[in-house]
C-alpha positions as a printed Julia matrix, in Angstrom:
479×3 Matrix{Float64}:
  15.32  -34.9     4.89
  16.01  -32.26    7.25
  16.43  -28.13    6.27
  20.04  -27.32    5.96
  20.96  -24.29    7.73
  21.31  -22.38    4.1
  17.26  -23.32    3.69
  16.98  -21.96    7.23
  19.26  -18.86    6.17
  17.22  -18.29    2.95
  13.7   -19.1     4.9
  14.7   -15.9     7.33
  16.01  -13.32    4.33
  13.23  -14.31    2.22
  10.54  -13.26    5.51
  12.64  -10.16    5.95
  12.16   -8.8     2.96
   8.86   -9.28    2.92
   8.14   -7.42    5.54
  10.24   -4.86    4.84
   8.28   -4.34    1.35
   5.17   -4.52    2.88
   5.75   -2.18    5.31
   8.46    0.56    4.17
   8.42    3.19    1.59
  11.87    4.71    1.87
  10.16    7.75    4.24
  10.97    8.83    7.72
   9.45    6.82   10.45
   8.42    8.52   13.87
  12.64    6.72   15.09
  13.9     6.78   11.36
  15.05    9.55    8.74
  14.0     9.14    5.03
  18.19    8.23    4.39
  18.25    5.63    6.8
  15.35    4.3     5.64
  15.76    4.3     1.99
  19.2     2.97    1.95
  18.36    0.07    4.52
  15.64   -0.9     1.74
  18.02   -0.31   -1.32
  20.22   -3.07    0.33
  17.79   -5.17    0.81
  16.53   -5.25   -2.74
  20.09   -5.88   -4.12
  20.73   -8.77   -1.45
  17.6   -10.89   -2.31
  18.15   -9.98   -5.96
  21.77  -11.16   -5.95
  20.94  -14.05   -4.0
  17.72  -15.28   -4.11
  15.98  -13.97   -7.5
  12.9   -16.54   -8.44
  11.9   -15.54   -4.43
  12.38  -12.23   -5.28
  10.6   -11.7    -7.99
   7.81  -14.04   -6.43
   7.12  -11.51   -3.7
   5.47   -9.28   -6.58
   2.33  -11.53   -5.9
   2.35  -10.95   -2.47
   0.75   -7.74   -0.64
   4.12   -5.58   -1.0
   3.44   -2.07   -1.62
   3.31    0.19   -4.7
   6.76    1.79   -3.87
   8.35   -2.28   -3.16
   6.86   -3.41   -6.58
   7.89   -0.6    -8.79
  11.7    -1.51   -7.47
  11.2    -5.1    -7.69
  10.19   -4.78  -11.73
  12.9    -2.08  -12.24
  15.87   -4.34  -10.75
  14.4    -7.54  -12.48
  14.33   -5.7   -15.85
  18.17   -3.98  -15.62
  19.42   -7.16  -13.9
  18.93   -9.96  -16.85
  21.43  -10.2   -18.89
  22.19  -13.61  -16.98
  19.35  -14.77  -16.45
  17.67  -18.14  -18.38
  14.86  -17.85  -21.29
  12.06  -19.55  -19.03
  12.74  -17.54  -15.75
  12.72  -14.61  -18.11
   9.08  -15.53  -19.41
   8.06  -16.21  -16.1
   9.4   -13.24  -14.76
   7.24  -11.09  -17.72
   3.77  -13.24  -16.62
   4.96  -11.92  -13.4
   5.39   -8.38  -14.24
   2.78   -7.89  -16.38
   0.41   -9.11  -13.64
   1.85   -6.46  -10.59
   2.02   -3.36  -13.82
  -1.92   -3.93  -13.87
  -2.78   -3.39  -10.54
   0.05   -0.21   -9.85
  -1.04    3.23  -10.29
  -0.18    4.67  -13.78
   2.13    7.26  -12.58
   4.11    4.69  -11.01
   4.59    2.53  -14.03
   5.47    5.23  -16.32
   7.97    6.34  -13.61
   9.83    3.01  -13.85
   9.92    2.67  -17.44
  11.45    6.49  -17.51
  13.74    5.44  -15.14
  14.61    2.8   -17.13
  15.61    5.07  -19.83
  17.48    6.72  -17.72
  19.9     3.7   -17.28
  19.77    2.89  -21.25
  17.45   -0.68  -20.76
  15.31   -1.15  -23.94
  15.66   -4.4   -24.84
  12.98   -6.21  -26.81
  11.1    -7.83  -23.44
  11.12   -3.94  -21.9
   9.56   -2.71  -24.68
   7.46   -5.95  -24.95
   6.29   -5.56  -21.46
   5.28   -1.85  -22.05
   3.16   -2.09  -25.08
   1.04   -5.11  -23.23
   0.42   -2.39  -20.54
  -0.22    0.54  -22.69
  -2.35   -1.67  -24.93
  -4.22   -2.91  -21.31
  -5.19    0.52  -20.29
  -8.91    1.07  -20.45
  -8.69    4.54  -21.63
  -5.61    5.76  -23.62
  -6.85    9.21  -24.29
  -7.36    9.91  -20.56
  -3.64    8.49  -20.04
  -2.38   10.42  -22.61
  -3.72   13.89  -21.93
  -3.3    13.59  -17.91
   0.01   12.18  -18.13
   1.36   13.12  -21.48
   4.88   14.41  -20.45
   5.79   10.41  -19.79
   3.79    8.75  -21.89
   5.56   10.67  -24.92
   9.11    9.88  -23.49
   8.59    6.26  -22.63
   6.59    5.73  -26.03
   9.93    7.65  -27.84
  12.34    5.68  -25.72
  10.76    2.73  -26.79
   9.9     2.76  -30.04
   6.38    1.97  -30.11
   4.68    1.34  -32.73
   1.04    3.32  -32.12
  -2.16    2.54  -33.35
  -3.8     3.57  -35.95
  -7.0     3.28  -34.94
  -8.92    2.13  -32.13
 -10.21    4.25  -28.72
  -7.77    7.33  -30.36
  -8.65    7.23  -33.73
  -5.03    7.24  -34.77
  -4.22   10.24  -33.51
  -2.31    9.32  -30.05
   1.74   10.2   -31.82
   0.0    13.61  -33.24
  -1.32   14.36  -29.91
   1.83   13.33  -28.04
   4.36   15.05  -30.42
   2.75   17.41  -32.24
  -0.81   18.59  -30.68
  -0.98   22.02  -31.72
  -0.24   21.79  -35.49
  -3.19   19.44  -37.19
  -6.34   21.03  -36.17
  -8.89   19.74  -34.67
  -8.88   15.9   -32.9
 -11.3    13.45  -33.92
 -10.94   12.21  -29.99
 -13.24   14.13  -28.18
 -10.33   14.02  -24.86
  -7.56   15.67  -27.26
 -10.18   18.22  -28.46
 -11.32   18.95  -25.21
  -7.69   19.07  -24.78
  -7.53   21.7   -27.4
  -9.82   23.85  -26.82
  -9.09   24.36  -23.05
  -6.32   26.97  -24.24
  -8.45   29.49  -25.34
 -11.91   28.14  -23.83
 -12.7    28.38  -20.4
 -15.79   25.88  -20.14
 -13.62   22.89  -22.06
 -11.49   22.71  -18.78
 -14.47   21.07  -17.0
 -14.05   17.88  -18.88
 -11.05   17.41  -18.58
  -9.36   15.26  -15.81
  -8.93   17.11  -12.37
  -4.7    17.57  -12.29
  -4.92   18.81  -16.19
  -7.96   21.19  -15.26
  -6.35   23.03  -12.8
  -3.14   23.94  -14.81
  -5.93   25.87  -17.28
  -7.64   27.31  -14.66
  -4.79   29.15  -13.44
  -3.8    29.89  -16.7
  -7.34   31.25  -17.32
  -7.31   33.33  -13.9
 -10.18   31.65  -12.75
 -10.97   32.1    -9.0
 -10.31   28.61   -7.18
 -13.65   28.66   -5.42
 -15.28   28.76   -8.71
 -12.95   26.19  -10.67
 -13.2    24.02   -7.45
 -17.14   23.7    -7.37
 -17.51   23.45  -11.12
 -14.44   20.78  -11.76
 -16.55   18.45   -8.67
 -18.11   16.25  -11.02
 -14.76   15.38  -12.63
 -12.63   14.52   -9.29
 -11.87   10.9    -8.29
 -12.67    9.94   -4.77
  -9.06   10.48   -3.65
  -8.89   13.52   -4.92
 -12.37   15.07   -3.65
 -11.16   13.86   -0.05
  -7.5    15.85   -0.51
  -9.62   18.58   -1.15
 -11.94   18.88    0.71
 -10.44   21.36    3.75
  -9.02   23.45    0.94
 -12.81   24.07   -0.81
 -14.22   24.38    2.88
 -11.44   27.04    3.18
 -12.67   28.61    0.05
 -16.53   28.08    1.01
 -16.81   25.68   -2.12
 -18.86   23.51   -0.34
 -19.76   21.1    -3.16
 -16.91   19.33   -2.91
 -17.25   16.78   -0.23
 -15.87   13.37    0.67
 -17.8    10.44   -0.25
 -17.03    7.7     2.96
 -18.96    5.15    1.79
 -16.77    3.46   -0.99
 -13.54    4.41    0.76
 -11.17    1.51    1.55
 -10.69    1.13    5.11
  -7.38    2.14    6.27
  -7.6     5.25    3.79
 -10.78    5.98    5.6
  -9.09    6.0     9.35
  -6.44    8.29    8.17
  -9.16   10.29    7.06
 -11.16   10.42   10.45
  -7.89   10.56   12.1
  -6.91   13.72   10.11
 -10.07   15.36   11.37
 -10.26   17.58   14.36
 -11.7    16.48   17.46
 -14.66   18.35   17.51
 -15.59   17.47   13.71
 -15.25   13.79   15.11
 -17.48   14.5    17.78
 -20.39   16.18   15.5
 -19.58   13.57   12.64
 -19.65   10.49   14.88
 -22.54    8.68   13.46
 -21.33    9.06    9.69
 -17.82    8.24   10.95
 -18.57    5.0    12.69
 -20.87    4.14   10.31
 -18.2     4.29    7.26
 -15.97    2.94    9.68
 -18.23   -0.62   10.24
 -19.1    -0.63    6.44
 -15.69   -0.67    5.43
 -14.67   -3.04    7.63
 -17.36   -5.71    6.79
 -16.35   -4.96    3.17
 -13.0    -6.3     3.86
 -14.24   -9.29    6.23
 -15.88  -10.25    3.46
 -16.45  -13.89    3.6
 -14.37  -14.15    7.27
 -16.74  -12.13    9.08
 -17.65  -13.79   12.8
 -15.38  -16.71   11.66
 -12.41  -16.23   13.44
 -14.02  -17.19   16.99
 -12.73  -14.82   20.45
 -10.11  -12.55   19.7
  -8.53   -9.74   21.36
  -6.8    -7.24   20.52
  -4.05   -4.94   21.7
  -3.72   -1.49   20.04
  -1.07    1.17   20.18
  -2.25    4.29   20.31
   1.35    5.76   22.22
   3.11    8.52   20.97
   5.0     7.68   18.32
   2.24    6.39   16.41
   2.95    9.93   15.85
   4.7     8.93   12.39
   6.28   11.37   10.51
   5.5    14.16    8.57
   5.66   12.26    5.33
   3.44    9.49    7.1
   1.3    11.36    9.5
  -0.57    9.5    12.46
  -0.18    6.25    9.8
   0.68    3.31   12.12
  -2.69    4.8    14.47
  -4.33    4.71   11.51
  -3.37    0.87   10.66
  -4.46    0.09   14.08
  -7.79    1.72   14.09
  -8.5     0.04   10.43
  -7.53   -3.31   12.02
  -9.44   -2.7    15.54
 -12.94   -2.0    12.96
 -11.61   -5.4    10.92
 -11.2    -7.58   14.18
 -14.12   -6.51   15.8
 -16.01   -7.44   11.91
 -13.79  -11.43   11.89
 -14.38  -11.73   15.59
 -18.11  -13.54   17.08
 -16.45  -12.13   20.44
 -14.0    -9.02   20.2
 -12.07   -7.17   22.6
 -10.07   -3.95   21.97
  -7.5    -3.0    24.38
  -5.21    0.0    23.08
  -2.75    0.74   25.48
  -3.16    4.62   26.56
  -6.16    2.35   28.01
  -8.77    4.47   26.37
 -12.27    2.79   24.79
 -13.27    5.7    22.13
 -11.79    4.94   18.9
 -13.17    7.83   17.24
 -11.84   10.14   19.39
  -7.98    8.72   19.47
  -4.78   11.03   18.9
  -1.21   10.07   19.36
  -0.35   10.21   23.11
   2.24    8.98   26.17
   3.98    5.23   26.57
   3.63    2.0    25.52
   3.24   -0.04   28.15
   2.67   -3.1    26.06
   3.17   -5.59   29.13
   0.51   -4.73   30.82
  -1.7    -4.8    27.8
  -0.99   -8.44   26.94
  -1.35   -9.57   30.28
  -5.3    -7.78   30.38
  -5.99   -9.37   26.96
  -4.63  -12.85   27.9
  -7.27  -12.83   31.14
  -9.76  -12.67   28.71
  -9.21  -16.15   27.55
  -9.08  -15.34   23.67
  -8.26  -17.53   20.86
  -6.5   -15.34   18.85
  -4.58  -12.75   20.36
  -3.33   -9.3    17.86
  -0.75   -7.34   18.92
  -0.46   -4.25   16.56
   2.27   -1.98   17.19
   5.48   -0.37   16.39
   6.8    -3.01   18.89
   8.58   -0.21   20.98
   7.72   -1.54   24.72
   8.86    1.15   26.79
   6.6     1.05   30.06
   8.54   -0.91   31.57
  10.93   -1.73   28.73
  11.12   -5.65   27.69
   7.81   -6.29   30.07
   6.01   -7.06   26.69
   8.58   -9.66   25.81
   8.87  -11.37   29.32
   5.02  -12.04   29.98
   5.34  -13.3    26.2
   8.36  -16.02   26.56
   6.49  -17.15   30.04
   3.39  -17.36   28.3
   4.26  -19.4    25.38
   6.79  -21.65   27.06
   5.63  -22.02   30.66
   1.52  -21.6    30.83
   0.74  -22.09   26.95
   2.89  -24.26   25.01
   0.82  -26.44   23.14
  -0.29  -22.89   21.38
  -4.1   -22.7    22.84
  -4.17  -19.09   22.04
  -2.78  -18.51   18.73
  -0.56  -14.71   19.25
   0.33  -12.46   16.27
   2.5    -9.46   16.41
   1.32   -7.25   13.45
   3.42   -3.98   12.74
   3.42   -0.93   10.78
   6.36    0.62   11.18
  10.08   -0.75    9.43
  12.93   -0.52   11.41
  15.93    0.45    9.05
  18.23   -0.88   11.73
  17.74   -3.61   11.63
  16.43   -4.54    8.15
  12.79   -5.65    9.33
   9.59   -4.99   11.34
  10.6    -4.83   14.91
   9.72   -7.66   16.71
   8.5    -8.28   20.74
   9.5   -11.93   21.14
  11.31  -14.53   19.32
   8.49  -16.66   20.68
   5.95  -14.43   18.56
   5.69  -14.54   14.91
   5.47  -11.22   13.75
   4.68   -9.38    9.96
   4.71   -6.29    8.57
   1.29   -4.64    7.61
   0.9    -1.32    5.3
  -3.08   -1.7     5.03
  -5.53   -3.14    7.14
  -7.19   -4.95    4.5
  -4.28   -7.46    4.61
  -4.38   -8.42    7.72
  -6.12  -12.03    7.23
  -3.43  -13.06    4.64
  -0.65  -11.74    6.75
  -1.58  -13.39    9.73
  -1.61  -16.57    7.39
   1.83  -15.68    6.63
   3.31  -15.0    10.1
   3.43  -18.61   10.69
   5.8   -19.01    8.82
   7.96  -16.56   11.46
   7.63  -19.08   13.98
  10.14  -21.6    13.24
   8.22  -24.03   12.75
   7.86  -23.88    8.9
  11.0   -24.3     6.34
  11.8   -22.97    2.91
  10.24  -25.79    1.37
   6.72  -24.57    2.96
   7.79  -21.14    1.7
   8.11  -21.78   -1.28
   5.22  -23.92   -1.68
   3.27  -20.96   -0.72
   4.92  -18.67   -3.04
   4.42  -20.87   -5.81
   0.6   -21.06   -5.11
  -0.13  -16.62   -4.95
   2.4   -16.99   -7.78
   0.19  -19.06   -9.43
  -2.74  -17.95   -8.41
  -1.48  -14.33   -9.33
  -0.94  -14.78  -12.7
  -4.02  -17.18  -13.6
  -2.07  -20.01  -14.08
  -3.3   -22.67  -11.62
């Protein structure tokens, strides 16, 4: 039996969304403000949730973003008053699954914002004692982040331990720390002693530390080379031009763990000339990172090409800086690592990555034409999908392609961009003959060219939801 044209309907929305949450974070774009943008995205959450929930929540096992999945638990947690026992459950395995992998800021921000809007039923408070009781190190969690921890664990009830990693004393720590003494954990002593001193501060966790050191007067080149050992990668490479500016050296950025597309923001971050003197380290992290993420796919996916924007308004914004140049860069290393032939054509027409800045048109057209003479398999188009040298070449020399020279789909062509377009509630797109997807992160790029195809036409919502149903599974540990 045939798709009715409410399975074609619900086929579209449910791709929409999903590239809206992989891509958008409710920030200004380089043609957006942060308004538009956030309350394009607010609508979108409350159509699929109003009208398509069990897809909905399903996209939490998909590569949405942080900022995506923290609204997707919130809604599905207010929202459920209606909603049956065993979507309920499977909406928890669900949950439970995404809270794991979010940063712990971001889950305490949800369940505070659910106390904001008086939701503490008993699967809320459920949901956040599995997580609390999943965390690998309370005492860290609850000194670096005690302000939330102590008003979701009030808001909630929660029962705490009484023994265990904090020896019983997490409540006295959280609402009381400065009446019982000394702590048994060595974090809350630590904790402790920090206020009077100056030589606990160093073991404590980077963001705490530094509220003591200025409490303490202690100069920041000083506090910055002694509290080294104790920064996370993230936070040694957002420091690092602030201790160069303080000549505190010892903190440096280690490249060679770095995921990729956090790694080309980095380089592209950099000033020219630091490129220039750092180009062997750079390229080198660059090409490690990238064969990281092949993993298993590297040389697999036969010739590919690739075309690049590197125009102008790769630009971004000031809340995204020089990000959708960055996502290209990270995918140009993580073609060239899937490709046995690979050839980059970014459309300023330069050929030195490392040395790339935001800069003129896009004349997209002309790009696609070079990279289809070079008889590819795969053709990737990554860009903000703004063809403005000549406007609407890009699309043209696509439709003729696909439906005049290549239409039994020889070269398989996939539109990959960075950017949402608030207008128009998705990823802007250069063809209706192109499937296109939103991409955040590099490192996704295999599985969203996987999903693209679905873009085309060609697949229903019966295929869509068969493939929902197997990350869902697959997600959760339950196939």
């Amino acid at each position: 039996m045939g798709e009715t044209l409410a399975d074609l309907v619900a086929c579209e929305d449910v791709l929409m969304f999903v590239n809206a949450a992989i891509t958008s974070t409710g920030q200004r774009e380089f043609h957006h403000d942060e308004h538009g943008q956030r309350l394009s995205l607010d609508f979108l959450h409350e159509y699929m949730l109003a009208n398509y929930r069990e897809l909905y929540a399903a996209a939490l096992a998909l590569d949405v973003n942080d900022h995506n999945a923290a609204l997707i638990v919130r809604n599905l947690l207010v929202y459920a008053s209606d909603v049956p026992a065993d979507r309920r459950r499977a909406e928890g395995r669900l949950i439970s699954a995404r809270l794991r992998l979010l940063p712990p800021q971001r889950v305490l921000r949800v369940f505070r914002e659910l106390r904001q809007v008086g939701v503490n039923n008993r699967r809320t408070r459920a949901i956040l004692r599995e997580w609390m009781a999943s965390r690998p190190d309370p005492a860290f969690d609850a000194v670096k982040y005690r302000g939330a921890v102590r008003e979701v664990v009030r808001h909630a009830h929660l029962r705490l331990p009484e023994d265990g990693a904090t020896r019983g004393e997490l409540g006295a720590f959280l609402f009381a720390p400065r009446r019982g003494g000394r702590f048994r954990t060595p974090m809350f002593e630590t904790w402790r002693r920090a206020h009077y001193e100056q030589a606990a501060l160093y073991d404590l966790p980077y963001t705490v530390a530094e509220g003591f050191a200025a409490k303490h007067g202690i100069p920041r080149k000083v506090f910055l080379e002694r509290i080294e050992p104790r920064m996370t990668r993230l936070e040694r490479l957002r420091l690092q031009e602030n201790a160069r500016a303080h000549k505190a050296d010892a903190v440096a950025a280690d490249l060679s763990a770095m995921p990729l597309t956090r790694l080309a923001t980095y380089v592209l971050a950099l000033p020219l000339d630091d490129r220039v003197r750092r180009r062997d380290e750079l390229t080198t992290a660059l090409r490690a990172a990238a064969r990281r993420a092949a993993g298993p796919l590297a040389g697999q996916w036969g010739r590919v090409t690739a075309v690049l924007d590197d125009s102008f308004s790769t630009t971004g914004s000031g809340q995204k800086r020089r990000r959708p140049l960055a996502v290209a860069l990270a995918c140009h290393h993580l073609l060239r690592a899937l490709a046995s032939r690979y050839t980059p054509l970014w459309v300023s027409g330069r050929t030195d990555e490392l040395l790339l800045y935001p800069f003129g048109p896009s004349p997209l057209g002309e790009r696609i034409l070079d990279a289809l003479d070079t008889a590819p398999e795969r053709l990737v188009i990554v860009s903000d999908g703004w063809d403005n040298a000549p406007p609407g070449l890009a699309a043209e020399v696509l439709r003729v392609w696909r439906t005049r020279l290549d239409p039994g789909r020889r070269v398989a062509v996939t539109h990959l961009n960075p950017v949402y377009d608030a207008d128009d509630f998705d990823v802007r797109r250069l063809a209706p003959t192109v499937p296109t997807a939103g991409i955040r992160d590099a490192e996704d790029l295999p599985t969203l060219v996987e999903l693209a195809r679905f873009a085309e036409g060609r697949a229903g919502l019966g295929d869509v939801r068969a493939y929902l149903d197997e990350r869902v599974a697959r997600f959760t540990g339950s196939r």
